[in-house]
N, C-alpha and C positions, 0 to 999 in steps of 0.2 A: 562204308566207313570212310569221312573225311579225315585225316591228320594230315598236320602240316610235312611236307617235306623235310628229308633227312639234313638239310642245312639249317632247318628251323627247330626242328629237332634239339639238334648240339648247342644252337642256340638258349634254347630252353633250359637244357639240361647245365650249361654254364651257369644260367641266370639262379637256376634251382640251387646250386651251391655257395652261390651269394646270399642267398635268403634264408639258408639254415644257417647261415652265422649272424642272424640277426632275430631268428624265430626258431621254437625248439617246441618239439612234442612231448607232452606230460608225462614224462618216463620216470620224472623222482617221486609220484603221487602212487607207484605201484611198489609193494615189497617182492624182492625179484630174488630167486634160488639160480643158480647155476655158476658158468665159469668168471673167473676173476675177473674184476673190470674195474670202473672207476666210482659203479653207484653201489650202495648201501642195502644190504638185502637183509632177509629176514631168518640169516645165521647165523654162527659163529666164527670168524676168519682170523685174518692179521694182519688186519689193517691199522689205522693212526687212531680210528675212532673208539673211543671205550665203550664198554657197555655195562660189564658190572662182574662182579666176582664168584668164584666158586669153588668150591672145598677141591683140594689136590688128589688124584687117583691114578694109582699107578696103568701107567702106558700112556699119560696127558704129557705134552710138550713141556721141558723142565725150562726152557725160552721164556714163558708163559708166567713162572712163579714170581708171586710177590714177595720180594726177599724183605721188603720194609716192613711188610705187614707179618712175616714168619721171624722178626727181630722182636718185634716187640709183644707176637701171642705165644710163637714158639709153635705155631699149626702153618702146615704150608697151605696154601691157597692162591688160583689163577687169577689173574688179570683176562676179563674176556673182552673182545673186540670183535665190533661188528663185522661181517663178512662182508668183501668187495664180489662185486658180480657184474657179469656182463647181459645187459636188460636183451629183449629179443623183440622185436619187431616185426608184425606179419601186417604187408598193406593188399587190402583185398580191392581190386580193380576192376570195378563192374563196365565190362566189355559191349553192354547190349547199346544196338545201332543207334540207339536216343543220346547217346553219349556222345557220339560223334555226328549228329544230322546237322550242326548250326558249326558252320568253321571258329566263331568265337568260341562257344562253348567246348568244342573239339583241343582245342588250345588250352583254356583253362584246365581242362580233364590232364592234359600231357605236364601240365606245371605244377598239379596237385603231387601226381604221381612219381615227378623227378624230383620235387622236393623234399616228400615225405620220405624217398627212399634218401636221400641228399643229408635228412635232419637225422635218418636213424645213422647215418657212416657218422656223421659229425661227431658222435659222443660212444662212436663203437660200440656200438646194439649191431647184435645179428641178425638181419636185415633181410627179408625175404618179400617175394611179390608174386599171390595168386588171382589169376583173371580169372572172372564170373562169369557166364551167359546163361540164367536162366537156371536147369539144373547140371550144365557143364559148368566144370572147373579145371585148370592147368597151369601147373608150379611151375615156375620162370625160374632159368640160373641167374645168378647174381650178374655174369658176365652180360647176360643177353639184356638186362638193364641198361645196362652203362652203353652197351652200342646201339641203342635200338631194338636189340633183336625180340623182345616182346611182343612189336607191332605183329607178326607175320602168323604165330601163334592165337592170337586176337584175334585174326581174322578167318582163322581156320576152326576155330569154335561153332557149331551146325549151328542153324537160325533157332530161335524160337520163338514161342508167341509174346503180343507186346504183355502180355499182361500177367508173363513169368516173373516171378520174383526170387531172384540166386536163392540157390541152397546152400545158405550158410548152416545149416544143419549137418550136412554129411563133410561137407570143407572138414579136411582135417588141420584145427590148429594147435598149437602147441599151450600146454598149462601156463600160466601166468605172463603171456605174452602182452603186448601192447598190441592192439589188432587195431588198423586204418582204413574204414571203408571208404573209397569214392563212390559214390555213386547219387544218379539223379533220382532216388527213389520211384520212378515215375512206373508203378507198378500198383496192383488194386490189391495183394496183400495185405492181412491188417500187422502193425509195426511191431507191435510188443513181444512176440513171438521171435520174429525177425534177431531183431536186440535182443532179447533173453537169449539165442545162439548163438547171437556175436560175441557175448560175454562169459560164457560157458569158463569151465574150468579153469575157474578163478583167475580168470584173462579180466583187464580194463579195454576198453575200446573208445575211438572214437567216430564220429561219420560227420565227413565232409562233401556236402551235397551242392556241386557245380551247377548253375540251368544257364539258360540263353532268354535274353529278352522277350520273343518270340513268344516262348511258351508260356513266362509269368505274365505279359502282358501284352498278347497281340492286338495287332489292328486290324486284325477280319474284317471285311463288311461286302455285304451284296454274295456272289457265285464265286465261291473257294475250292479248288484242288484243296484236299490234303493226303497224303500219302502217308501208310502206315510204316513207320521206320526198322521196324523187323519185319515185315512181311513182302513189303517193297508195293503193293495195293493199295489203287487209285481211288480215291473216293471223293462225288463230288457233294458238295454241300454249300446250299443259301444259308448268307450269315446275318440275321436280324437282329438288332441291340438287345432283346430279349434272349437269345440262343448264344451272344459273346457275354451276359452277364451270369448266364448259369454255368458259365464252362470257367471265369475266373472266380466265384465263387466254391466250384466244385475243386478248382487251384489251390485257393486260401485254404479250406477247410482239409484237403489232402495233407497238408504240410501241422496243421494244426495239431491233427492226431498222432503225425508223427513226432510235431517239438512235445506234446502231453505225454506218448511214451518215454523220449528220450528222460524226461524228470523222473518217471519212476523207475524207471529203470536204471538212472544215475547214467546215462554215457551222454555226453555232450555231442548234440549234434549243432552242424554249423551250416545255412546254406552259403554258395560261393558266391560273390555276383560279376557279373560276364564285362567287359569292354572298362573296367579299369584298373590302374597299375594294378600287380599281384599282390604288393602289400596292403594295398587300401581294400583290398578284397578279403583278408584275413581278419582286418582291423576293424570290417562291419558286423561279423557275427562271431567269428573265430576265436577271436582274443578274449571279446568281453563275454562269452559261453565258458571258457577255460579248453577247449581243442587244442587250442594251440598256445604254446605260451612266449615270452621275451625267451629270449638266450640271454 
């Protein structure tokens, strides 16, 4: 696992808190139940917002009555007001070693993940971050975000094969949360399944899929090492124009079936692309998908 050093780290994690004030996660597109906060859920509170009225019964808040409307019927009745709620936030951080083989892409993964945790403090969402490898998983304190202490966790998750795909099925997450997958899908899973889990009980989701140059578009040619990224096996392989056009066309068509599920399935996915600023990278799939939205 390459990541950047813990200087570059802080760096990152700086820059991630500048960009959630200027880029925000789709947290008002969900009706959200729980504690008070500053979005609009789908109860009844007491907040500023109205919602509409309801016949008065004894043990109902008498704060509540509408004395203009009980002047002029002579019946008492509530004023109801939408509930304030604090939205919840689960970013799920797919750990497996393709995530980290290419130090640009290694990077991007780190800027996804300090952001998104970044974008959920910004508007007080209850903010949590589980790593995937495969069908391991391991719940991160909030604390161990803020200093790094994720990486070492991450790295202590057993190997698996490349062509495990996280179990987001047993992940426990919470009902109606906003769920945020990183990862490089780069798994032989079929998707729809996948996403039908991420979305489970009545959760919204979205996935933001980082890759490296490298992988969308190498320049193989003639006698290639390539080395398997979870296994750590050396494999040699002759690369003929014929054998580099079925490996990016089996590229293209991989991603394909995944943007075809993300539509039925309603969860936006985005891929990330590697080696430019991090907003111009939000701004080629992210924004105009609906993943990510302005602040």
């Amino acid at each position: 696992m390459s990541l950047p050093d813990s200087s570059e780290l802080n760096s990152l994690a700086a820059r991630a808190r500048s960009h959630a004030e200027r880029f925000a996660l789709p947290l008002r597109e969900q009706n959200w139940r729980g504690n008070a906060g500053e979005f609009a859920g789908s109860g009844v509170g007491s907040s500023l917002d109205f919602q509409d009225h309801r016949s008065y019964v004894p043990g109902d808040d008498p704060r509540h009555i509408n004395w203009q409307a009980y002047a002029r019927s002579g019946h008492y009745s509530l004023k109801l007001y939408r509930e304030e709620v604090r939205p919840v936030v689960e970013i799920l951080l797919d750990v497996s070693d393709s995530m980290f083989a290419d130090s640009d892409k290694a990077r991007r993964v780190v800027e996804l993940l300090y952001f998104a945790f970044a974008a959920g403090e910004q508007v007080g969402a209850t903010t949590s971050v589980l790593l995937l490898k495969g069908p391991g998983w391991k719940a991160v304190e909030r604390s161990s975000v803020l200093t790094h202490g994720w990486v070492d966790p991450a790295r202590e998750l057993p190997p698996t094969e490349a062509s495990a795909p996280p179990n987001l099925g047993d992940v426990p997450l919470k009902a109606r949360s906003l769920r945020v997958l990183i990862s490089d899908l780069l798994f032989a899973a079929s998707p729809e399944p996948l996403l039908r889990a991420l979305g489970r009980g009545l959760g919204r989701a979205i996935v933001l899929a980082p890759y490296s140059s490298a992988e969308a578009s190498p320049d193989w040619s003639g006698n290639c090492e390539f080395v398997d990224t979870e296994s750590g096996v050396l494999h040699q392989r002759r690369v003929d124009p014929a054998l580099l056009r079925r490996y990016t066309e089996a590229y293209r068509d991989h991603f394909s079936r995944w943007k075809a599920a993300s539509l039925r399935t309603r969860i936006p996915l985005a891929k990330i692309p590697p080696l430019i600023p991090f907003e111009a990278s939000l701004k080629a799939e992210a924004i105009p998908g609906g993943a990510i939205l302005f602040a």
